[in-house]
PATIGU-24926 format. One line per 8 residues: for each residue x, y, z negated of C-alpha. Coordinates in nm, 3 decimals, decimal comma, padded with zeros to 5 digits, always signed. Layout:
<recs>
X/Y/Z ~ ...
</recs>
This chain:
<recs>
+00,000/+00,000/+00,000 ~ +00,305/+00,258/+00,052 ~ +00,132/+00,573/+00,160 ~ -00,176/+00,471/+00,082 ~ -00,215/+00,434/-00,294 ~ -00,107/+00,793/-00,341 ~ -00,286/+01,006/-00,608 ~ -00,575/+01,123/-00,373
-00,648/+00,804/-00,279 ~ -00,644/+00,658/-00,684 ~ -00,877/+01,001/-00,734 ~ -01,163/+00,863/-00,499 ~ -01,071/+00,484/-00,621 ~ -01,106/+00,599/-00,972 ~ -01,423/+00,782/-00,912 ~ -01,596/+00,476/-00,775
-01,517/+00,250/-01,048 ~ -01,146/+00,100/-01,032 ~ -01,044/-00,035/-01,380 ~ -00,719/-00,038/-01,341 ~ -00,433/+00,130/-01,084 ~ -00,126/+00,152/-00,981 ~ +00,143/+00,386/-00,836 ~ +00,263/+00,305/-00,459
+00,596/+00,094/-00,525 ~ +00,907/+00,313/-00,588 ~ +01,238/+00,216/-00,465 ~ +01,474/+00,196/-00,763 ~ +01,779/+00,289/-00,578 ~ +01,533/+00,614/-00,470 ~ +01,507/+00,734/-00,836 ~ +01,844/+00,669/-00,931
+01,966/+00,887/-00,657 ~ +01,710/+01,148/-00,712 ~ +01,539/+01,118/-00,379 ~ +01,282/+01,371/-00,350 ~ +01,000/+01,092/-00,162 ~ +01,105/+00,881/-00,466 ~ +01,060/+01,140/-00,755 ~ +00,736/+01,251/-00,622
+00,590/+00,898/-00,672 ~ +00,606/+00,877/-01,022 ~ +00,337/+01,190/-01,028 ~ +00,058/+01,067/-01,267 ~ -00,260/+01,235/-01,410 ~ -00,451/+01,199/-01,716 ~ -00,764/+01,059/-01,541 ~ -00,623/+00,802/-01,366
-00,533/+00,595/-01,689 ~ -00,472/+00,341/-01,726 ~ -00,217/+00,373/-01,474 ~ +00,110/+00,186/-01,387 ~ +00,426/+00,250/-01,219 ~ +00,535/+00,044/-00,986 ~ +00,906/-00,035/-00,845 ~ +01,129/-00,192/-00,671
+01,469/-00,337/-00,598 ~ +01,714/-00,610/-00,571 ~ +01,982/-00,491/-00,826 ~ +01,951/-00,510/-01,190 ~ +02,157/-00,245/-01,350 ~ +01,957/-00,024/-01,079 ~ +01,613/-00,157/-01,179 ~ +01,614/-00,112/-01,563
+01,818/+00,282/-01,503 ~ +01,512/+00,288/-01,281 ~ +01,293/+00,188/-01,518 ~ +01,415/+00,426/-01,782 ~ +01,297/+00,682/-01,586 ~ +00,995/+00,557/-01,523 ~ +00,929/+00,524/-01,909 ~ +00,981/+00,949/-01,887
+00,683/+00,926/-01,690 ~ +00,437/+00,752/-02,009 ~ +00,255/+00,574/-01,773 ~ +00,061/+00,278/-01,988 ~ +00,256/+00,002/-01,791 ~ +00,507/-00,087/-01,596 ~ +00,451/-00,345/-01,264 ~ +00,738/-00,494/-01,097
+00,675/-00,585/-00,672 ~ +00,821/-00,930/-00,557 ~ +00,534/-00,944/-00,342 ~ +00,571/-00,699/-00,049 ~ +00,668/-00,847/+00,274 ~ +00,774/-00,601/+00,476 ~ +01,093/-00,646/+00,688 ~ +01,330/-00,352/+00,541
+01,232/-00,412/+00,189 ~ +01,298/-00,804/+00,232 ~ +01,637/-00,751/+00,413 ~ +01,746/-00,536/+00,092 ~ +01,679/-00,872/-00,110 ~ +01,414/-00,681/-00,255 ~ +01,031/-00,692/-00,251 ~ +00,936/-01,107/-00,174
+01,297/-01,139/-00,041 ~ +01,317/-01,191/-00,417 ~ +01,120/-01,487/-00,419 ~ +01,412/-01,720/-00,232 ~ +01,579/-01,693/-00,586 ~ +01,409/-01,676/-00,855 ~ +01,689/-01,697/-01,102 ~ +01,738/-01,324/-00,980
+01,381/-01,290/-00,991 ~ +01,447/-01,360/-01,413 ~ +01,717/-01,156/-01,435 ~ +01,549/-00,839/-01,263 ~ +01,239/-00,884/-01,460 ~ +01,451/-00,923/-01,829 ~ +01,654/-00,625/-01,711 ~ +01,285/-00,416/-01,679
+01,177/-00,557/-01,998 ~ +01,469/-00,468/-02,235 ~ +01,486/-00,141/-02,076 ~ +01,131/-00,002/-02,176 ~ +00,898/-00,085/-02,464 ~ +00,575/-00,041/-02,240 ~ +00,387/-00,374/-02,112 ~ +00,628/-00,520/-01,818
+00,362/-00,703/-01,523 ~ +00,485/-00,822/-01,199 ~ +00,305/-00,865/-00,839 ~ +00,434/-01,171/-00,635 ~ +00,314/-01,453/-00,376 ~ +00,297/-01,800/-00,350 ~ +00,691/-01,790/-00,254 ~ +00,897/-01,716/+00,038
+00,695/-01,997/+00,298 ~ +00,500/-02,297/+00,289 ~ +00,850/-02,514/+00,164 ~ +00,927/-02,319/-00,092 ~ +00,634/-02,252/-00,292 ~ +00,739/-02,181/-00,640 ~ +00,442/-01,955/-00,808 ~ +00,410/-02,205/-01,105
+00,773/-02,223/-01,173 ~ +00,791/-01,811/-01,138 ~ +00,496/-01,778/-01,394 ~ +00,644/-01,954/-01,658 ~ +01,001/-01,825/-01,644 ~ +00,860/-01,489/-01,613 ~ +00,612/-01,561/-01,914 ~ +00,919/-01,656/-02,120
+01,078/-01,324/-02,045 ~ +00,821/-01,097/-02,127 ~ +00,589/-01,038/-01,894 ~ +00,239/-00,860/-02,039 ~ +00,033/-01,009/-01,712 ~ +00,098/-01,183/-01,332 ~ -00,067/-01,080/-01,007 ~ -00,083/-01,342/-00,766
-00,134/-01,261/-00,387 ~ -00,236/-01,617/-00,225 ~ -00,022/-01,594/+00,062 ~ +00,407/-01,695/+00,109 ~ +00,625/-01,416/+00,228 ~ +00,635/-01,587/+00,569 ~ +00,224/-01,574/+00,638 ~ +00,271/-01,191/+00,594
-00,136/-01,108/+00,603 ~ -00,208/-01,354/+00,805 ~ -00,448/-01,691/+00,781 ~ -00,667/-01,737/+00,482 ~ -00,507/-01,688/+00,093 ~ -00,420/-02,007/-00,113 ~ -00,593/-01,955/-00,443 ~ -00,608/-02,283/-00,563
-00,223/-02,255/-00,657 ~ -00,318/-01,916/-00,866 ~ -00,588/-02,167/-01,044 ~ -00,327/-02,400/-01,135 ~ -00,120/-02,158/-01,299 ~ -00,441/-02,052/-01,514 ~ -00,472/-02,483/-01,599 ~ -00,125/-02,466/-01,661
-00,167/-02,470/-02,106 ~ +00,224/-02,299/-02,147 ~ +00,068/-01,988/-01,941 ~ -00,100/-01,719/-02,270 ~ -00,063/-01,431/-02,047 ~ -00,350/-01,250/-01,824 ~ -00,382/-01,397/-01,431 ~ -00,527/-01,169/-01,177
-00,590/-01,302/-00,825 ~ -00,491/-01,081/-00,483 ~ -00,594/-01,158/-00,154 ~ -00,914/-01,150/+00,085 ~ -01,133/-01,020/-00,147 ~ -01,392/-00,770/+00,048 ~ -01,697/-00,852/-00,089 ~ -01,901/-00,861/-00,451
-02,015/-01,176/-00,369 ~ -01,633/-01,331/-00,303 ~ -01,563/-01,165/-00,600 ~ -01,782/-01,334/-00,831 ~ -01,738/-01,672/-00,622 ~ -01,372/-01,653/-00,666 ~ -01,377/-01,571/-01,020 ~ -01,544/-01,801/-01,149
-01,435/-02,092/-00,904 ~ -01,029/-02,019/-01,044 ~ -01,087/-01,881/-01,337 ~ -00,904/-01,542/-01,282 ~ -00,884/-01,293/-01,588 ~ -00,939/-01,022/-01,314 ~ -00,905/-00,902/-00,938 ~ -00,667/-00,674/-00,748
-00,832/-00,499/-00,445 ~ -00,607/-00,371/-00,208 ~ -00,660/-00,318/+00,171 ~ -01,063/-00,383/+00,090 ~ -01,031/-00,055/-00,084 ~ -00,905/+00,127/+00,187 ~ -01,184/+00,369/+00,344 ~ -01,438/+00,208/+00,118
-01,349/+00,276/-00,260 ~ -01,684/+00,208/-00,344 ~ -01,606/-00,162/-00,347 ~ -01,462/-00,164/-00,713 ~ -01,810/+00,026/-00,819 ~ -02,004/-00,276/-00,611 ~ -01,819/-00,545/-00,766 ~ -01,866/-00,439/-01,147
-02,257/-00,379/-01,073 ~ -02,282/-00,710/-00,937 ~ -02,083/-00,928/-01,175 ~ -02,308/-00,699/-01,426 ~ -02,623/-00,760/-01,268 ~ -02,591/-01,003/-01,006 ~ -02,753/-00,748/-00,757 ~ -02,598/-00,580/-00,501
-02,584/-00,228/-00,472 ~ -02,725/-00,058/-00,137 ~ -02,405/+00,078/+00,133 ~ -02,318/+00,414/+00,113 ~ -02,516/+00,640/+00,348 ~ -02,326/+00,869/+00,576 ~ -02,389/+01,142/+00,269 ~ -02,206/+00,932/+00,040
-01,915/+00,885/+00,313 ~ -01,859/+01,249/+00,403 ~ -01,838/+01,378/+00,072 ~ -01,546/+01,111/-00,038 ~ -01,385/+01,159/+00,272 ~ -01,388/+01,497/+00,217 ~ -01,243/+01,526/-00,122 ~ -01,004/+01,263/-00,038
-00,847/+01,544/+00,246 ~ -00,922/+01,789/-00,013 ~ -00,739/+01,646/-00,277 ~ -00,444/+01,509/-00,039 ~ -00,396/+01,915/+00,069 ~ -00,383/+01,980/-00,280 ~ -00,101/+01,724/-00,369 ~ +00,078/+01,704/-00,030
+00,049/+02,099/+00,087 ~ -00,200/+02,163/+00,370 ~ +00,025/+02,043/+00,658 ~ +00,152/+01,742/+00,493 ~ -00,182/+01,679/+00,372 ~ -00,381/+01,721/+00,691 ~ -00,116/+01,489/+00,873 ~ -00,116/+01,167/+00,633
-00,483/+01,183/+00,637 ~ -00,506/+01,093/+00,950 ~ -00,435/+00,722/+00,876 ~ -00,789/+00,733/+00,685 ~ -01,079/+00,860/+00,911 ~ -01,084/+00,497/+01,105 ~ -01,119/+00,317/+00,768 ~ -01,441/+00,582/+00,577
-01,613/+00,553/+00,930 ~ -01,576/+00,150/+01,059 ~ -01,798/-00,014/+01,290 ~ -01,995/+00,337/+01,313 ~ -02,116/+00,358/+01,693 ~ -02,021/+00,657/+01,874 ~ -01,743/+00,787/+01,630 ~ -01,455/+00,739/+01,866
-01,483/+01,103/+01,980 ~ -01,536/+01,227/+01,642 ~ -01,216/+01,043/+01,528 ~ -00,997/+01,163/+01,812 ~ -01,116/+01,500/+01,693 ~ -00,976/+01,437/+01,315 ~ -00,655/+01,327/+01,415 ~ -00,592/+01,580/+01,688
-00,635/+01,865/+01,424 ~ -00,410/+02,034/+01,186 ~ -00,676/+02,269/+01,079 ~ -00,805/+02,181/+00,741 ~ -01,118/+02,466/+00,782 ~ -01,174/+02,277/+01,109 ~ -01,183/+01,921/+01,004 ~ -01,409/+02,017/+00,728
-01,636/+02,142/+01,090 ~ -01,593/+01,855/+01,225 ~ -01,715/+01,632/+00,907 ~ -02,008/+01,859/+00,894 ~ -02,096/+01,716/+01,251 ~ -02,020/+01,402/+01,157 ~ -02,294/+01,446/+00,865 ~ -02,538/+01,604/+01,088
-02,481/+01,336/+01,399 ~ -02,538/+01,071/+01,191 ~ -02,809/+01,195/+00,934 ~ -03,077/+01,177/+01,209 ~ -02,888/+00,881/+01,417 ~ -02,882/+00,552/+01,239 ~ -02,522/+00,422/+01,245 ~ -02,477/+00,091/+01,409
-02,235/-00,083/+01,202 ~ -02,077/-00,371/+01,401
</recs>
């Protein structure tokens, strides 16, 4: 979720019901050299708690200096990524590239843990492909080193995002009687319904929602009315949609500047507005514009276009 999870994307996460959130991962070499990108990461607000931070890296002495600094911060927790698969994080042996030794994996996460007093939890995968699956070994070592709580996303390095996620293996590690500490479950989640199905079928303590979340943060609010209520609540009309989309720009001007702002939003018009028919043109017209007085125009067509057309979601 680099350059996504950002604070105005938690703001409009938080708003529609997310429990619990964290910090887009932070490179621990970044913070140790004072990189501006880096520093500006570890930017928290009071609403958002509980919050974590979370980082990165491949090096110990660099992850718990890293950490250190991250303890400046106060955040409530600290989360440590062996999970992200992306090519130049792995080739730094950091990220899942972790997860092809797992004695290093140990070391890292003691390194974290002595360095801060706040709860340590770590988000990993299965392990590096389908050979070398090694989640139940990694939960207990990591257990035994002080770990608060484990995030499991149900896919190997090597399947990327691809195919369906493997929870059965997360299950096993909440059979497994040596395992005390909290089990969340990551991957394919997009629905209440899978929610409550997956829950209860592996016996999760809780759920991570990532790319589900992204142009609809009302999916945390769904999910907690219907494992409440067992109904489901009613999509968010094109009302609903505007007005988060709009204080998502809003709030990304805010934090990023206007220019910087209006540019990384971009990324997020396609995502508030799926499957709506006819928004192609509307969308070209978001992206194309560095104007925030004018994209605030154009979402009031948007609004009007689709207040007395139905949307046709496909």
């Amino acid at each position: 979720m680099e350059d996504v999870s950002d604070p105005p994307f938690r703001y409009v996460c938080k708003k529609n019901g997310a429990d619990l959130m964290y910090t887009e991962f932070i490179s621990s070499e970044g913070l140790i050299r004072d990189a501006i990108k880096s520093k500006k990461k570890l930017e928290i607000f009071e609403y958002e708690q509980p919050i974590g931070i979370q980082i990165f890296g491949g090096d110990e002495e660099a992850m718990a200096m890293a950490t250190e600094i991250v303890h400046a911060v106060n955040p409530d927790l600290v989360d440590i990524n062996y999970g992200c698969p992306v090519k130049k994080v792995v080739c730094k042996g950091a990220g899942a590239g972790v997860l092809k030794d797992v004695d290093l994996m140990v070391r890292l996460t003691a390194a974290v843990v002595r360095s801060t007093s706040l709860p340590v939890t770590v988000k990993t995968r299965l392990g590096w492909d389908e050979k070398s699956i090694n989640i139940l070994e990694v939960a207990e070592r990591l257990q035994d080193v002080g770990v608060q709580a484990l995030t499991v996303h149900g896919r190997t390095r090597a399947q990327l995002y691809k195919g369906e996620a493997d929870w059965t293996m997360i299950a096993r590690i909440k059979e497994n009687p040596r395992i005390q500490i909290p089990i969340f479950g990551n991957g394919d989640i997009d629905s209440p319904q899978k929610a409550l199905e997956y829950k209860n079928r592996y016996g999760v303590d809780g759920i991570m929602i990532g790319r589900a979340a992204i142009g609809y943060p009302w999916i945390f609010k769904e999910i907690k009315h219907f494992l409440q209520t067992g109904e489901q609540l009613p999509p968010p009309d094109i009302k609903e949609r505007v007005s988060i989309c709009r204080t998502h720009l809003q709030k990304s001007c805010e934090w990023k500047g206007e220019k910087l702002g209006v540019f990384e939003m971009r990324r997020h018009y396609a995502p508030y507005f799926h499957g709506f028919n006819h928004f192609k043109e509307f969308r070209m017209r978001l992206v194309t514009s560095s104007n925030l007085t004018e994209l605030h125009q154009i979402l009031d067509e948007v609004l009007a276009f689709y207040s007395v057309q139905e949307p046709v979601l496909s």
